[in-house]
Phi, psi and omega in degrees: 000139185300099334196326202267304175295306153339287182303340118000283167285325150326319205278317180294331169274001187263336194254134190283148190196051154339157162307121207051015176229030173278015188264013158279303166323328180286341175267351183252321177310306172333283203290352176276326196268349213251019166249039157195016183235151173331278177227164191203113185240155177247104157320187182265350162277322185135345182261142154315077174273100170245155230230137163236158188225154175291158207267095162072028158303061208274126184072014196289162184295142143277145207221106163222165215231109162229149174234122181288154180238348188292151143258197181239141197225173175253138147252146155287104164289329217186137198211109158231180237298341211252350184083345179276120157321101178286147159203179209230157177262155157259114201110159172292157088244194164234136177315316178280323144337297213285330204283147168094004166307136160289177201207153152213131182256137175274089181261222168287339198280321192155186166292134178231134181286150180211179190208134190262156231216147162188171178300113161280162193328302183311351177222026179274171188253145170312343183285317201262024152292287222283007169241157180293124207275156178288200167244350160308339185268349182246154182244185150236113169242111176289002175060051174272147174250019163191199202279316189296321183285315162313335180269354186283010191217333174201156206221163162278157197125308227260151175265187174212129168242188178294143156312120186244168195150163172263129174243172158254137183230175168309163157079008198076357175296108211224146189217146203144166190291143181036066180279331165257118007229009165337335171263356156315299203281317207270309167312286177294017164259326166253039135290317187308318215267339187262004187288186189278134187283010163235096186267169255186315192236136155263124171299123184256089161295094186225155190246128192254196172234156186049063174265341185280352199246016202156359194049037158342274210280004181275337154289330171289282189301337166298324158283338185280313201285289218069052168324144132289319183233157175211095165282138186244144172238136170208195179256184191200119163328073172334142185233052183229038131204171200004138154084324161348122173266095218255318169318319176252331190249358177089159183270116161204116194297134143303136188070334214235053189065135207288159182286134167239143212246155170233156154154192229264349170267028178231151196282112137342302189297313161325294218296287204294332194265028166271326169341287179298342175293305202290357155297333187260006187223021147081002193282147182285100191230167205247112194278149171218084188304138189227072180315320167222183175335126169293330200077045123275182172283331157323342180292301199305282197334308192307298205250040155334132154042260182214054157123151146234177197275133217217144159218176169228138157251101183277147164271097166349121178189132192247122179065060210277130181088038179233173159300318162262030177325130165235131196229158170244121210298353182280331166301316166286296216288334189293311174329273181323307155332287184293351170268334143316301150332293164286350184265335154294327167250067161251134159301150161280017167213066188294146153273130159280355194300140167302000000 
């Protein structure tokens, strides 16, 4: 991976951006796109829109590329007298997952590290082994020594994620929190950066906001742009370990290319001619049915004002909405690669109709 683009995708998995808290993330998705995009504008909701326009084009189709950049987070509701910290989730998760995490609440002072809490196993009642704890039932501790210390440092409001960051695993395989869907985003920002100095379409990059709580910002910037085409990049459920069900979610590899999905939230025409680029430019990619609504932003998108022509490109990701999500960085660049392409070779005055 190009070394510069690397450092990137670091920088964006280092910074934190819960659903609705997305301007630390939104200055570095900024300050990346305005050295290859036209203009790079901010709604009044929060997504990053960047723009290359077409080479002598009058009226050209728009083409657009989102990626969500919020993750899913913890809120503090509640600091009682002992300094310890309640919170509520943003986002899916799981209860099994999240207990015994280090944490960082993002307050006012800065980050302050905690570790979510419970009674340990030696003083649970035999009832309350066998069930999955409430989120009433876990705290967060900063090692405060009363309430009064906890408030000089966190308030309700303030969020909390998992300690972020990129680790490395073999084979090229990189890991960590909130790969969803930041590798949404840095693919289609570096599609922005691989597209062609002669475009045909203007291209739209945008990194949206509130996808975990609602496709928020994939509705918002879809009504401001008005697309002819709208690709959404998210992750997709890796089936390449244990347990795996292959019969509901389809065969799909770490590595073995982005998933590209078909089925009624998707236009056809998306479809095949992303297919034929990645046949003609040798990129690997993983076909994937999608029978009804995705939950992605590909949702929002189709039906935008009155539809737009909608695809998906997934990213392959193992343990999605854990601290340790894993993805293979050979998989974004083959995205990108390929969203590029296509948005190169588009004629101006391609049909979509199905």
């Amino acid at each position: 991976m190009n070394p510069e683009s690397l450092q990137f995708l670091k920088d964006i998995l280092a910074t934190p951006s819960p659903s609705g808290y997305e301007r630390p993330v939104q200055d570095i998705v900024r300050a990346r796109a305005r050295g290859y995009a036209d203009e790079v504008t901010t709604d009044s909701h929060g997504n990053v829109i960047a723009v290359r326009r077409a080479k002598g084009v009058k009226n050209a189709q728009r083409i657009m590329l989102a990626g969500h950049c919020d993750q899913i987070a913890l809120m503090v509701q509640h600091v009682d007298e002992s300094g310890f910290l309640f919170i509520q989730p943003m986002g899916g998760w799981d209860m099994q997952v999240l207990i015994g995490q280090h944490l960082t609440v993002w307050g006012k002072t800065g980050p302050v590290h905690g570790v979510v809490s419970r009674k340990a196993i030696h003083l649970l009642t035999d009832e309350e082994r066998k069930k999955v704890p409430l989120f009433t039932d876990i705290w967060v501790d900063i090692g405060a020594k009363d309430k009064a210390d906890a408030d000089a440092v966190a308030r309700a409001g303030d969020v909390v994620t998992f300690n972020l960051g990129l680790r490395e695993l073999k084979n090229g395989l990189v890991c960590g929190p909130a790969m969803d869907d930041k590798v949404g985003v840095w693919t289609v920002m570096e599609a922005l950066r691989l597209l062609p100095p002669d475009l045909n379409v203007d291209v739209f990059a945008v990194s949206t906001v509130q996808e975990e709580i609602g496709l928020r910002g994939a509705i918002t910037s879809t009504h401001g742009i008005d697309p002819t085409v709208g690709i959404a990049v998210d992750v997709c459920h890796a089936s390449d370990t244990p347990g795996s069900d292959k019969k509901t979610i389809g065969e799909v590899k770490v590595g073995g290319g982005p998933g590209l999905f078909r089925g009624p939230n998707i236009n056809p025409h998306v479809f095949d001619k992303l297919e034929a680029v990645a046949t003609a430019r040798d990129i690997k990619l993983q076909v994937r049915g999608a029978p009804r609504a995705t939950g992605t932003d590909a949702n929002a998108i189709q039906i935008s004002r009155s539809g737009v022509a909608a695809g998906l490109v997934g990213i392959p990701n193992r343990y999605m909405h854990s601290p340790v999500e894993v993805v293979a960085l050979s998989d974004l660049e083959n995205a990108a690669t390929l969203l590029a392409a296509f948005c190169g070779s588009l004629p101006p005055d391609t049909d979509w109709t199905p």
